[in-house]
C-alpha positions as CSV (number, residue, x, y, z in Angstrom):
1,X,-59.7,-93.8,131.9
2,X,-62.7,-94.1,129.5
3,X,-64.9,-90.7,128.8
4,X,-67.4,-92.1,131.0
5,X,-64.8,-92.5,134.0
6,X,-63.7,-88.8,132.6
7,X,-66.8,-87.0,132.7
8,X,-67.8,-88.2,135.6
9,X,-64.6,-87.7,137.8
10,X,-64.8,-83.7,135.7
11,X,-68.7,-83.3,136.8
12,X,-67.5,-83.8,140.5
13,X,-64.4,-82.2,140.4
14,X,-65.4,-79.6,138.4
15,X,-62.7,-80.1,136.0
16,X,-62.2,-80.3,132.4
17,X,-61.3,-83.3,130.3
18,X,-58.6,-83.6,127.4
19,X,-56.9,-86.5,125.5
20,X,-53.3,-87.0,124.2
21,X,-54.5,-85.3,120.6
22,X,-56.6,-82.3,122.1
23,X,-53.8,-81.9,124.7
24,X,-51.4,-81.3,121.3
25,X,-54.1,-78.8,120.0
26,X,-54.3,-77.0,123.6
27,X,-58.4,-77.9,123.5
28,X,-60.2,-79.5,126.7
29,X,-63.5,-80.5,127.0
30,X,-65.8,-78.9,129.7
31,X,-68.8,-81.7,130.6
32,X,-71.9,-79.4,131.3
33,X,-75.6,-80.5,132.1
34,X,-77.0,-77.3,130.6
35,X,-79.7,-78.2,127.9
36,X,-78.5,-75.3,125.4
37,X,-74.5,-75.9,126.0
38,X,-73.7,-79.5,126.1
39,X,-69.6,-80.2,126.0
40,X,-68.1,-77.2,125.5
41,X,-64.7,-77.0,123.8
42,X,-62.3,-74.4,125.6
43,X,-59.0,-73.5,124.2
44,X,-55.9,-73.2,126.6
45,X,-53.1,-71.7,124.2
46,X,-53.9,-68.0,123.1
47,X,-53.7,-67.4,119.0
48,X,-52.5,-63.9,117.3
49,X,-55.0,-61.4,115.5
50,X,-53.8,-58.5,114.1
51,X,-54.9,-55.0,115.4
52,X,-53.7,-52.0,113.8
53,X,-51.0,-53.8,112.0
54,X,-49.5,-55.0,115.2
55,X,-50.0,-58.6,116.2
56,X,-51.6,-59.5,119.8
57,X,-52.5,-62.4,122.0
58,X,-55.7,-63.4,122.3
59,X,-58.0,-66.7,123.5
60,X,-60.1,-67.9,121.4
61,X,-63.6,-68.0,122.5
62,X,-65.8,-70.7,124.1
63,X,-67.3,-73.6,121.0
64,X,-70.2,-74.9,122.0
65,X,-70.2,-77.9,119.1
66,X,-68.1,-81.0,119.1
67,X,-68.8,-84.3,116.8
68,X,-66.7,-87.3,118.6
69,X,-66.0,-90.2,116.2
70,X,-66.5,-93.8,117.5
71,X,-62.8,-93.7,117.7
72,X,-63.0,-90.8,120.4
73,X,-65.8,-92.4,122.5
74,X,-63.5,-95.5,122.6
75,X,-60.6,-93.9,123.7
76,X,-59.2,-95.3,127.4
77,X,-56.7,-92.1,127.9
78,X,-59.0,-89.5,128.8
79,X,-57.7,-87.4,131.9
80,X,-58.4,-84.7,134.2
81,X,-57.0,-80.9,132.9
């Protein structure tokens, strides 16, 4: 479905919204109507940081910035996550 189809179907559902390519990159896209937060960018797959010289999981947190291209906006595979 198109990103308007998406963030629609995600504003009623209360869902999230990810492509093929941010679905490879474990990133989903949370449609907000908050002023200050607009799309927010939420990672699903935990990274490592190193803590005492030991490695541990942890999730990223929340970005609150994403710059679509034309190419993204044009896009007919959004789904649901």
């Amino acid at each position: 479905m198109n990103i308007i189809e998406a963030t629609k179907k995600a504003l009623k559902e209360n869902k999230a919204i990810r492509n093929p390519e941010s679905k490879e990159q474990g990133i989903v896209f949370m449609p907000t109507n908050s002023l200050p937060l607009g799309i927010l960018l939420v990672s699903t797959r935990p990274g490592l940081v190193k803590v005492e010289g030991h490695y541990k999981e942890k999730l990223p947190t929340t970005g609150i910035m994403w710059n679509p291209r034309a190419a993204d906006l044009l896009r007919e595979d959004w789904e649901l996550f």
